[in-house]
C-alpha positions as CSV (number, residue, x, y, z in Angstrom):
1,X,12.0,-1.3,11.3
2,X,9.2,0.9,9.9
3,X,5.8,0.4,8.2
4,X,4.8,2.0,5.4
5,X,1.7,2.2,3.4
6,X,1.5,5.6,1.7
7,X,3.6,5.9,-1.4
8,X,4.5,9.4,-0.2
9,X,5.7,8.3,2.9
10,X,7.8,5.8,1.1
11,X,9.1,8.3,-1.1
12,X,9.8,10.2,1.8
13,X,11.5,7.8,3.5
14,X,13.9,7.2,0.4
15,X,14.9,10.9,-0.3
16,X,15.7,11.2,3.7
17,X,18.1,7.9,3.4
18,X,21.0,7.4,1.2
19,X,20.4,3.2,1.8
20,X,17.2,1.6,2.1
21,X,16.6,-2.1,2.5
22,X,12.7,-2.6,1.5
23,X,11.0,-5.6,2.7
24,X,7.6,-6.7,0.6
25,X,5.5,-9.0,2.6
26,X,2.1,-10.3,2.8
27,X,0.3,-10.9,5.5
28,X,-0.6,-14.6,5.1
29,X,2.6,-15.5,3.4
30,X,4.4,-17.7,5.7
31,X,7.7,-17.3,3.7
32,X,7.7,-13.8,4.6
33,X,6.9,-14.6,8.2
34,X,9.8,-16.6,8.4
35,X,12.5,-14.6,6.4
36,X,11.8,-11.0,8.2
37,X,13.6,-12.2,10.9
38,X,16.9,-13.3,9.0
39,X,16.6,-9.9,7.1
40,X,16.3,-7.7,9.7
41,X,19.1,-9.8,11.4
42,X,21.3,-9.0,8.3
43,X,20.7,-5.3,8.6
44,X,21.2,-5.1,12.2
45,X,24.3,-7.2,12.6
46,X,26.1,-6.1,8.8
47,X,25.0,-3.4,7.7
48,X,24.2,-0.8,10.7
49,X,23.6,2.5,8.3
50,X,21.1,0.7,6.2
51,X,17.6,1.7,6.8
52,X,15.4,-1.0,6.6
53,X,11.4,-0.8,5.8
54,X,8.4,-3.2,5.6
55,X,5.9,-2.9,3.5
56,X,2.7,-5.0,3.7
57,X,1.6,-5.4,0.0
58,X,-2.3,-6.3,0.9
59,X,-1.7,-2.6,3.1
60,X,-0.1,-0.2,0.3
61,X,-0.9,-1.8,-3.4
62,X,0.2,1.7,-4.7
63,X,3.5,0.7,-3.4
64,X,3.9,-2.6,-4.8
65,X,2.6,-1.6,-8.0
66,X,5.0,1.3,-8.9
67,X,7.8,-1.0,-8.1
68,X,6.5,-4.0,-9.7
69,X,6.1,-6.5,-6.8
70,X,3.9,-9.1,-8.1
71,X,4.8,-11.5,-5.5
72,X,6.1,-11.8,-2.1
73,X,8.5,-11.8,-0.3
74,X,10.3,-9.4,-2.0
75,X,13.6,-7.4,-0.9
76,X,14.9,-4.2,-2.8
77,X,17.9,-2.6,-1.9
78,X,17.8,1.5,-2.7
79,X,20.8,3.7,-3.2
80,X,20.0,7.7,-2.9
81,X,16.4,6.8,-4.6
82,X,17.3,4.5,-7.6
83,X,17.1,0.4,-6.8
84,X,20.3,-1.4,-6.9
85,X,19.3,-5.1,-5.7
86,X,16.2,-6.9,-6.4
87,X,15.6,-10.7,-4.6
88,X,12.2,-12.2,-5.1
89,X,10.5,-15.7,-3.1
90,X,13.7,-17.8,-3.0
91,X,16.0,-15.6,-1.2
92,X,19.2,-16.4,-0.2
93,X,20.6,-13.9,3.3
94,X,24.3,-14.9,1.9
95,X,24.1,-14.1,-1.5
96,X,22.0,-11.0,-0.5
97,X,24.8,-9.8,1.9
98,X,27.8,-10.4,-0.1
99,X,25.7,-8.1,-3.0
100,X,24.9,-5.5,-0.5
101,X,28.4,-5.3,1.3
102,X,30.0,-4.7,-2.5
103,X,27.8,-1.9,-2.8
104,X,28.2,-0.4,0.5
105,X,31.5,-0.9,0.7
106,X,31.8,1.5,-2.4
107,X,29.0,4.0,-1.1
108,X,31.2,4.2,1.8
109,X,34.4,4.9,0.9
């Protein structure tokens, strides 16, 4: 897992990576403390050719404002740049995977 904090290394980041898995967190948030591990979990164990990101939202508010994060945790899935999947606070790791591994599974083929 990286951290960003520059919007142009985000941007970066997405151009270089046809799937990106972003992780919005704060740093007192103890939700986000306690689903980072399930989501990087996820990635790792189902989804191997997903990138996956963290950004700190207190650390790049350039970031979190172009993609409208107004609260935390927040995941958004990217295909080639343009954002597919959007799961804010209550965030289920099932409902998550089985909307990722449809849109994988088509990216893929």
């Amino acid at each position: 897992m990286e951290l960003l904090t520059h919007p142009d290394q985000f941007d970066k980041y997405l151009a270089e990576n046809s799937m990106v898995l972003a992780y919005f967190s704060g740093e007192k948030c103890s939700v986000c403390q306690t689903l980072r591990p399930k989501v990087e979990m996820l990635i790792e164990q189902q989804f191997p050719t997903v990138k996956y990101v963290e950004i700190k939202s207190e650390n790049a508010p350039y970031i979190t404002a172009r993609y409208n994060v107004f609260t935390v945790p927040v995941v958004i899935f990217f295909v080639e740049g343009r954002d597919y999947i959007r799961e804010a606070r209550n965030i289920s790791i099932a409902e998550l995977s089985a909307k990722m591994e449809k849109i994988v599974d088509l990216y893929e083929q």
